[in-house]
DSSP file (Angstrom, degrees, kcal/mol; ACC not computed):
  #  RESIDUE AA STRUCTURE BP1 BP2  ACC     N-H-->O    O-->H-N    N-H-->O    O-->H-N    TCO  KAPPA ALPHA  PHI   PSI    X-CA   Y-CA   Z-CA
    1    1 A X              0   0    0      0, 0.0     2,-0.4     0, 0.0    39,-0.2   0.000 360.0 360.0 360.0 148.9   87.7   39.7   24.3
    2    2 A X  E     -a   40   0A   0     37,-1.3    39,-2.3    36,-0.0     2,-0.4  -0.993 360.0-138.7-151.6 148.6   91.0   38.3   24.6
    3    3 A X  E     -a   41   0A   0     -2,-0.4    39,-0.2    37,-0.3     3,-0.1  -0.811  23.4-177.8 -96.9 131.6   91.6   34.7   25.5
    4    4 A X  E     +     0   0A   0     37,-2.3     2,-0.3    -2,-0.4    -1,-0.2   0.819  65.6   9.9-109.6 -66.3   94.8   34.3   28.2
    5    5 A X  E     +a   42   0A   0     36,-0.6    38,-0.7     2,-0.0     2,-0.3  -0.665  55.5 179.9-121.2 139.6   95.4   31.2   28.8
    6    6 A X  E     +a   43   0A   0     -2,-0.3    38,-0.2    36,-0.1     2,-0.2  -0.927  29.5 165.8-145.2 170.6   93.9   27.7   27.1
    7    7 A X  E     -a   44   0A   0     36,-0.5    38,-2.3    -2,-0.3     2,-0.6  -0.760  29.5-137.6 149.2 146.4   95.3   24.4   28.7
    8    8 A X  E >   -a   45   0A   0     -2,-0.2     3,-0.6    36,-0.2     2,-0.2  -0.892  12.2-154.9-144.4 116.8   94.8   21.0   29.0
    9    9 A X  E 3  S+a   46   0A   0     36,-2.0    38,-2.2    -2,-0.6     3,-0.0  -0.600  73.6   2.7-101.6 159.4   94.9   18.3   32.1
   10   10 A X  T 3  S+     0   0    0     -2,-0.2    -1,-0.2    36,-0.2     2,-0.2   0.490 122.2  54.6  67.2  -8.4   95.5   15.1   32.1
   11   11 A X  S <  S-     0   0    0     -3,-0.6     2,-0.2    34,-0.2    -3,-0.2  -0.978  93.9 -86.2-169.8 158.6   96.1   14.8   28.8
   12   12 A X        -     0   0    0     -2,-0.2     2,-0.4    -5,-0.1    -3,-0.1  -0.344  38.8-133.8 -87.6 155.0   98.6   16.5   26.0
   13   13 A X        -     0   0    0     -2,-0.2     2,-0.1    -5,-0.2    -5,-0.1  -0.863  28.0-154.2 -97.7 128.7   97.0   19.9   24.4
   14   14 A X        -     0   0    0     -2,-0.4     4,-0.3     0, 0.0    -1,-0.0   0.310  35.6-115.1 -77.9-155.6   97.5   19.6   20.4
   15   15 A X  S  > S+     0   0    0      3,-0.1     4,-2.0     2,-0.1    -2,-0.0   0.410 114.6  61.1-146.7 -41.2   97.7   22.2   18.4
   16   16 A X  H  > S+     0   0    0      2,-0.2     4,-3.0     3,-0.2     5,-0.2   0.922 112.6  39.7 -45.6 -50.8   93.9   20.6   16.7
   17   17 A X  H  > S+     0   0    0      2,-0.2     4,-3.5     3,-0.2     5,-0.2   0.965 112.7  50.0 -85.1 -51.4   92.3   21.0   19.9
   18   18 A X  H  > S+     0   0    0     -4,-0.3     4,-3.2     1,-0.2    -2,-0.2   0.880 115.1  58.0 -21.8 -57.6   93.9   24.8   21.1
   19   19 A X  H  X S+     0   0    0     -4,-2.0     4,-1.3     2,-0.2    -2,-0.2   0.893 108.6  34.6 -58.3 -51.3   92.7   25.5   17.5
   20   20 A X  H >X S+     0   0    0     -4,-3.0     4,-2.5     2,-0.2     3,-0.8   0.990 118.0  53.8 -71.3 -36.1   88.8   24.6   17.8
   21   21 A X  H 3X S+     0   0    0     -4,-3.5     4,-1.3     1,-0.3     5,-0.3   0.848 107.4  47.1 -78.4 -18.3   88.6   25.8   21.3
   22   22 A X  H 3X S+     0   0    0     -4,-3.2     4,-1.8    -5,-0.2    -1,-0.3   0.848 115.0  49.6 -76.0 -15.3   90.0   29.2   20.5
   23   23 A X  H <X S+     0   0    0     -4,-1.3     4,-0.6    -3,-0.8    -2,-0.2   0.866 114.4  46.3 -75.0 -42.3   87.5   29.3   17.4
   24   24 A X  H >< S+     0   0    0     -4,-2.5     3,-3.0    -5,-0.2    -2,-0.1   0.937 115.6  43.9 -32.3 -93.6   84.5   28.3   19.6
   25   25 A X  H >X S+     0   0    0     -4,-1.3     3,-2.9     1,-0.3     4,-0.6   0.743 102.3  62.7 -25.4 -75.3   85.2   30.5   22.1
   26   26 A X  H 3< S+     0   0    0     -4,-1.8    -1,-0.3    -5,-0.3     3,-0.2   0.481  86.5  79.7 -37.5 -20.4   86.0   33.6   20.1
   27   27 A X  T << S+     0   0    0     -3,-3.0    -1,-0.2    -4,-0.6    -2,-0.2   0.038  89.9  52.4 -47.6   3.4   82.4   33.6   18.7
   28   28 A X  T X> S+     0   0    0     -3,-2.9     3,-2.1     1,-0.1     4,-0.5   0.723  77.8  93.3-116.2 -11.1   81.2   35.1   21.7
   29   29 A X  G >< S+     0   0    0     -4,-0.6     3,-0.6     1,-0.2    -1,-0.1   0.748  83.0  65.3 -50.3 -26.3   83.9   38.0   21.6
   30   30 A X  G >4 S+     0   0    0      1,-0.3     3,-1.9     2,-0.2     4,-0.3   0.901  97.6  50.8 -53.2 -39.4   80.9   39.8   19.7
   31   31 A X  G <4 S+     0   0    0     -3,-2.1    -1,-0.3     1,-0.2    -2,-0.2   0.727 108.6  50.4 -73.5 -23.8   78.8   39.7   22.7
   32   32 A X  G X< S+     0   0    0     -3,-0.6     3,-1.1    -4,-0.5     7,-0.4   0.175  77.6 112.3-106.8  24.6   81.5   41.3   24.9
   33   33 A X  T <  S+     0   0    0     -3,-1.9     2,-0.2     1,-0.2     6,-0.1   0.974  79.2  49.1 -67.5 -54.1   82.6   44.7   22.6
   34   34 A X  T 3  S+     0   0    0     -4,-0.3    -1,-0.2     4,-0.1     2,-0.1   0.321  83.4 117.2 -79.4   8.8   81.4   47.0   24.6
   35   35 A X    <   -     0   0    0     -3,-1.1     4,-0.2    -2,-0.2     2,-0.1  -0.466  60.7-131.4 -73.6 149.9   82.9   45.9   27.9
   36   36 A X  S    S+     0   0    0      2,-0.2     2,-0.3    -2,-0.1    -2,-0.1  -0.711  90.1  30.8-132.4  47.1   85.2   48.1   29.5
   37   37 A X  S    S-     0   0    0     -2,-0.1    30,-0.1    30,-0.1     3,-0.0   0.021 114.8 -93.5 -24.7 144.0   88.2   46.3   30.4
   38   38 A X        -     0   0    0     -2,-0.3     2,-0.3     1,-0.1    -2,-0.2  -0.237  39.1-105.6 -40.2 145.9   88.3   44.0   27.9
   39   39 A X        -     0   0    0     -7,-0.4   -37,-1.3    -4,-0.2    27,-0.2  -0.755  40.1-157.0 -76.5 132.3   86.7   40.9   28.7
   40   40 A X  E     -aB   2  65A   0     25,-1.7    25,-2.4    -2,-0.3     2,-0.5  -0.708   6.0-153.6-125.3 160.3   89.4   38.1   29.4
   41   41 A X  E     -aB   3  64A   0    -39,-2.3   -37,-2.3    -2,-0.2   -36,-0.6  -0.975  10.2-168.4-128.0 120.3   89.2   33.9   29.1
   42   42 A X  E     -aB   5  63A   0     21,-0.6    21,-2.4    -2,-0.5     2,-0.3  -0.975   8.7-164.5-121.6 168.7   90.5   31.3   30.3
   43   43 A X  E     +aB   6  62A   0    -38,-0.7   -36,-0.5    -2,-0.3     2,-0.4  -0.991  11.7 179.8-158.8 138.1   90.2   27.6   29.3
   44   44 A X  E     +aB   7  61A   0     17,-1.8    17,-2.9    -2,-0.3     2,-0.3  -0.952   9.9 168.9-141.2 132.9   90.9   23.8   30.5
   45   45 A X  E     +aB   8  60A   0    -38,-2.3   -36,-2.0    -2,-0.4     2,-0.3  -0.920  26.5 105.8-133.5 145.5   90.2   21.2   28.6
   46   46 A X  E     -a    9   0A   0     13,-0.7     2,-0.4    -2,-0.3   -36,-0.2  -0.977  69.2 -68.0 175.1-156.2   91.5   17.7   29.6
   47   47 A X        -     0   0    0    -38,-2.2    11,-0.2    -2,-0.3     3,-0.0  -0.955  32.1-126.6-141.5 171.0   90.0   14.8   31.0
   48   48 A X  S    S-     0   0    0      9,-1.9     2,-0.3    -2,-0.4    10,-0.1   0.811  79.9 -18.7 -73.9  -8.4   88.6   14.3   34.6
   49   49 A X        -     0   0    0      8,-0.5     8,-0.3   -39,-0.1    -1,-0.1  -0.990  38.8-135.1-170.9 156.5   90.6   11.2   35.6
   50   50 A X  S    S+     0   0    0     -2,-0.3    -2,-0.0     1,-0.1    -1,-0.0  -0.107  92.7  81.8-119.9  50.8   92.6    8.3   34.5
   51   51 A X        +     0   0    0      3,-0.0     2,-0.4     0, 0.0    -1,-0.1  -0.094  59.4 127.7-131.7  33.6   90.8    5.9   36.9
   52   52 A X        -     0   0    0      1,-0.1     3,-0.2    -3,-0.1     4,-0.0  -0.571  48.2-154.7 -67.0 126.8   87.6    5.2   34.6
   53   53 A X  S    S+     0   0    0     -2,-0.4     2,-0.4     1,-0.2    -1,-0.1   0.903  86.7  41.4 -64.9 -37.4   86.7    1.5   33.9
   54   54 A X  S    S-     0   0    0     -3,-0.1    -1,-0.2     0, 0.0     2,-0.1  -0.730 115.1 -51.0-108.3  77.3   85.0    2.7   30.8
   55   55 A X  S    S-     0   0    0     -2,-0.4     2,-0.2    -3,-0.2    23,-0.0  -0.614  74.5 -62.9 102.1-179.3   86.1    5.1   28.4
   56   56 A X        -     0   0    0     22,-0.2     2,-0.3    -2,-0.1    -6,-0.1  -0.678  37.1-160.6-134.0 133.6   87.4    9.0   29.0
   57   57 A X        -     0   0    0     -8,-0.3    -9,-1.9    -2,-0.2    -8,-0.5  -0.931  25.3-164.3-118.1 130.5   85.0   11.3   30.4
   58   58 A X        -     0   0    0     19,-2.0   -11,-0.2    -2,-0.3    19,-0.2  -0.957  11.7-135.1-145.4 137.6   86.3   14.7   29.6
   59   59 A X        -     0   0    0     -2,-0.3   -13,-0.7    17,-0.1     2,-0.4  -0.202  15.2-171.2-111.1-166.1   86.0   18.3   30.5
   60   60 A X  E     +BC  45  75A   0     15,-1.1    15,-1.6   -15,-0.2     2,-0.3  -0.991  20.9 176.3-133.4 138.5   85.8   21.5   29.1
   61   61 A X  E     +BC  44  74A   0    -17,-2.9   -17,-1.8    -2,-0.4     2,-0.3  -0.966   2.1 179.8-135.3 141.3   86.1   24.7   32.0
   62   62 A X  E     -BC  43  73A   0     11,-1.5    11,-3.5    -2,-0.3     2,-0.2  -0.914  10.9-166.4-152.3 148.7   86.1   28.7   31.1
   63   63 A X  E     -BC  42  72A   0    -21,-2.4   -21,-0.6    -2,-0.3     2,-0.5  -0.896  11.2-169.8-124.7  96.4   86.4   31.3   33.5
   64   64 A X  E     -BC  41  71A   0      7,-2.9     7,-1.5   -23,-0.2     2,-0.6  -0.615   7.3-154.3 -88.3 122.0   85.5   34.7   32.0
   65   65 A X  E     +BC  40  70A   0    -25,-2.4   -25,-1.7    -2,-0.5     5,-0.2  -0.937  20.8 165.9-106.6 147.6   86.1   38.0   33.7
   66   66 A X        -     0   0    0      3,-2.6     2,-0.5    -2,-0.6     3,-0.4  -0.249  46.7 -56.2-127.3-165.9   84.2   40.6   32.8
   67   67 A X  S    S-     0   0    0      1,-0.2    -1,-0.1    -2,-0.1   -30,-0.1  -0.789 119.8 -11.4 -83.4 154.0   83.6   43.9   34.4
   68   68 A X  S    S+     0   0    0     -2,-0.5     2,-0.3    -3,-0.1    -1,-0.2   0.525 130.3  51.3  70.3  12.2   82.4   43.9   37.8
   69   69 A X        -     0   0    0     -3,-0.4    -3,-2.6     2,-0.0     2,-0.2  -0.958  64.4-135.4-166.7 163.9   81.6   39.5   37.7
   70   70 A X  E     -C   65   0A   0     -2,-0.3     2,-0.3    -5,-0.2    -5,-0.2  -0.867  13.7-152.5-117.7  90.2   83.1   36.6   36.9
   71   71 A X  E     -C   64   0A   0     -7,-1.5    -7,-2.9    -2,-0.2     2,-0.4  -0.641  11.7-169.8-107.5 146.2   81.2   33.8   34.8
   72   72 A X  E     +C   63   0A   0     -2,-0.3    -9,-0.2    -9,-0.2     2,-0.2  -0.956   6.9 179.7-136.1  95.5   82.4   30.1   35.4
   73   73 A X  E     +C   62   0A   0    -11,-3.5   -11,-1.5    -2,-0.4     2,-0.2  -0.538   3.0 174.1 -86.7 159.1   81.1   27.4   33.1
   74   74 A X  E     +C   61   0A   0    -13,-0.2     2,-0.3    -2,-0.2   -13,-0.2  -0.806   9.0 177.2-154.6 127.8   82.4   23.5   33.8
   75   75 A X  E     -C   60   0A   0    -15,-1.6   -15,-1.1    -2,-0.2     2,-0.3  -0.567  16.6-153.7-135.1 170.7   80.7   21.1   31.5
   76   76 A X        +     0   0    0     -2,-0.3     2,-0.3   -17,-0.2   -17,-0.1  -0.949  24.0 161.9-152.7 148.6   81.6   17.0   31.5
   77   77 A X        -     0   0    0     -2,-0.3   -19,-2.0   -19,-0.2     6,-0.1  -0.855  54.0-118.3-169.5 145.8   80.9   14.7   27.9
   78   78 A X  S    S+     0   0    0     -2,-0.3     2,-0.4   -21,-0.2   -22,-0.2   0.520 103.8  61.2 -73.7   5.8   82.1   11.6   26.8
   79   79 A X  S    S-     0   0    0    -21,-0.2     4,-0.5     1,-0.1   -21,-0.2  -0.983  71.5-146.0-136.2 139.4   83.8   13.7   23.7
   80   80 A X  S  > S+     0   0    0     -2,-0.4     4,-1.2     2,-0.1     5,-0.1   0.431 104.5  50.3 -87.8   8.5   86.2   16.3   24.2
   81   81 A X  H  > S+     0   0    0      2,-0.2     4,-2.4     3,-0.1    -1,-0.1   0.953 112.0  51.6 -79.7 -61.2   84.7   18.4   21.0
   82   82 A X  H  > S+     0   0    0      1,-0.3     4,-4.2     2,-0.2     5,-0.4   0.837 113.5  46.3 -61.4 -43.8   81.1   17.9   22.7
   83   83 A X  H  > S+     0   0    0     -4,-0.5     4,-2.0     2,-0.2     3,-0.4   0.962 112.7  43.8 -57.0 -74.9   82.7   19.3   25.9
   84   84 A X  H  < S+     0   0    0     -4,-1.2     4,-0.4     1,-0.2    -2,-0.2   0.834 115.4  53.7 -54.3 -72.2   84.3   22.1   24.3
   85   85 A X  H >X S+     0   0    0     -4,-2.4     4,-2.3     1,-0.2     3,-1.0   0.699 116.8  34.3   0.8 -77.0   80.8   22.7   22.3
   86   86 A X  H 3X S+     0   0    0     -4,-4.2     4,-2.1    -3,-0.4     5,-0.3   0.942 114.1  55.5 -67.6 -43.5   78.5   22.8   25.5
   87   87 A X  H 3X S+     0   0    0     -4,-2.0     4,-0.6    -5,-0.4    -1,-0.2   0.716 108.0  44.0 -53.1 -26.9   80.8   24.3   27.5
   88   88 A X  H X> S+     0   0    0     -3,-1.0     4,-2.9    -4,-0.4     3,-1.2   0.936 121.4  57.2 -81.1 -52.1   81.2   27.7   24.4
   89   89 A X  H 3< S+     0   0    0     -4,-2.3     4,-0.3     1,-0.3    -2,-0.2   0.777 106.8  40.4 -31.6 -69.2   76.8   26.9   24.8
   90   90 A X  H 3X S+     0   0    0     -4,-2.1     4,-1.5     2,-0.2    -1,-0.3   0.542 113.0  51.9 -75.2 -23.2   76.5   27.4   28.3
   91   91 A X  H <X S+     0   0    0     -3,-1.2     4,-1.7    -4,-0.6    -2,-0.2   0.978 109.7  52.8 -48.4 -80.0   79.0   30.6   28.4
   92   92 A X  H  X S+     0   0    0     -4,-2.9     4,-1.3     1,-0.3    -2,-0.2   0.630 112.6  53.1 -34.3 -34.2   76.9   32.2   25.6
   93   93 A X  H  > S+     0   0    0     -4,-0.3     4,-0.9     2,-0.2     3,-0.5   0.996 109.2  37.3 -89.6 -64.9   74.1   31.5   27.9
   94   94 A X  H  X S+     0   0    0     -4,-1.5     4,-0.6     1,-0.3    -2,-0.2   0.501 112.6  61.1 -89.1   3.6   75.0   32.9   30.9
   95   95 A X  H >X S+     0   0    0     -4,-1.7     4,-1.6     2,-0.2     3,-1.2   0.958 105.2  48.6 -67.5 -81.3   76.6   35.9   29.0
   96   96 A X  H 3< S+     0   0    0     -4,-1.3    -2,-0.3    -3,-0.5    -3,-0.2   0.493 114.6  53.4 -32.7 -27.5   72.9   36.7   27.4
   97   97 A X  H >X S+     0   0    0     -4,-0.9     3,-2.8     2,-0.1     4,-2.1   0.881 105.3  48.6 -93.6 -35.6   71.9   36.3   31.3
   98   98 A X  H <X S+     0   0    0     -3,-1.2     4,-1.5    -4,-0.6    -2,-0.2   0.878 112.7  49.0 -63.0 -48.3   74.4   38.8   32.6
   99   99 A X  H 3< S+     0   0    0     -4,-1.6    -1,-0.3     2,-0.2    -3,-0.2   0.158 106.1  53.2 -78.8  15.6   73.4   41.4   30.1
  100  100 A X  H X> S+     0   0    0     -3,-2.8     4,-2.4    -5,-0.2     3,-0.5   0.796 107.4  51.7 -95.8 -39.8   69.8   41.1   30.7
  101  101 A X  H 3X S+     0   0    0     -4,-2.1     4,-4.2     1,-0.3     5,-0.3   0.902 114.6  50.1 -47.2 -56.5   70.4   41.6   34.9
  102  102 A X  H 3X S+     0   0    0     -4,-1.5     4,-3.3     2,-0.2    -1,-0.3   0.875 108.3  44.9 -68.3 -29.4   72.3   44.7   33.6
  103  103 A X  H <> S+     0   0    0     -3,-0.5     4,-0.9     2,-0.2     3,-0.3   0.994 115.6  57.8 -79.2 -63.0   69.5   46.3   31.0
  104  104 A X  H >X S+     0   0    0     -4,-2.4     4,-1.9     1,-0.3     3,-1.3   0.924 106.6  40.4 -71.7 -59.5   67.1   45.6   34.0
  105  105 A X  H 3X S+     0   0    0     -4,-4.2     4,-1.5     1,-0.2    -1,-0.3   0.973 110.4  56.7 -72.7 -25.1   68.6   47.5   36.5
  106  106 A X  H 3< S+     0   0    0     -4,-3.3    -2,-0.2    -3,-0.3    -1,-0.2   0.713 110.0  51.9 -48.2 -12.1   69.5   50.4   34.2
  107  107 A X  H << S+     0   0    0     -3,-1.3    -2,-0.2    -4,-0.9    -3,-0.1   0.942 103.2  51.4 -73.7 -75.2   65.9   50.3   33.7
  108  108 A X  H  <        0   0    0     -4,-1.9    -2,-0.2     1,-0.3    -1,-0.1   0.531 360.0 360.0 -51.9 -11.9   64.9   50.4   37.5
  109  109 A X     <        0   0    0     -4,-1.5    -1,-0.3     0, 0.0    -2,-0.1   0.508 360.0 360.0 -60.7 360.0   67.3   53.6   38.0
């Protein structure tokens, strides 16, 4: 898996934050060796507005292509870590979903 792009709206991308989310993120590269293009990432991190009364609400987006689909998490948390976090969570999940749909229909051939 190879990561393209990481970027950050609304607010300035550090070199701390580029740094956790490619270490999140790259934990799932296990789950995508045997794809065929590689599988590729992108990621936006930022926050959703600067018109809050209270606090920064901030998100965390990846768009992974894969072969033949595209899965597209977008997650919101009042921490941008927690964002990043659920956002790696919910990827992982719908990875594990994507590669059950495929062992099921190789079955039903």
């Amino acid at each position: 898996m190879q990561i393209n792009k990481i970027h950050a709206t609304n607010m300035e991308m550090t070199a701390a934050i580029k740094s956790y989310a490619e270490e999140k993120f790259l934990g799932l590269a296990k789950l995508t060796v045997n794809y065929e293009p590689v599988a590729s990432l992108d990621i936006e991190v930022g926050k959703t507005s600067e018109h809050h009364q209270k606090g920064n609400i901030f998100k965390c987006e990846a768009t992974m292509r894969i072969p033949g689909d595209v899965l597209r998490v977008e997650v919101t948390a009042d921490d941008l870590y927690a964002a990043i976090d659920k956002c790696k969570d919910r990827l992982k999940e719908r990875l594990a979903e994507h590669k059950d749909t495929l062992i099921e229909r190789r079955q039903m051939e």
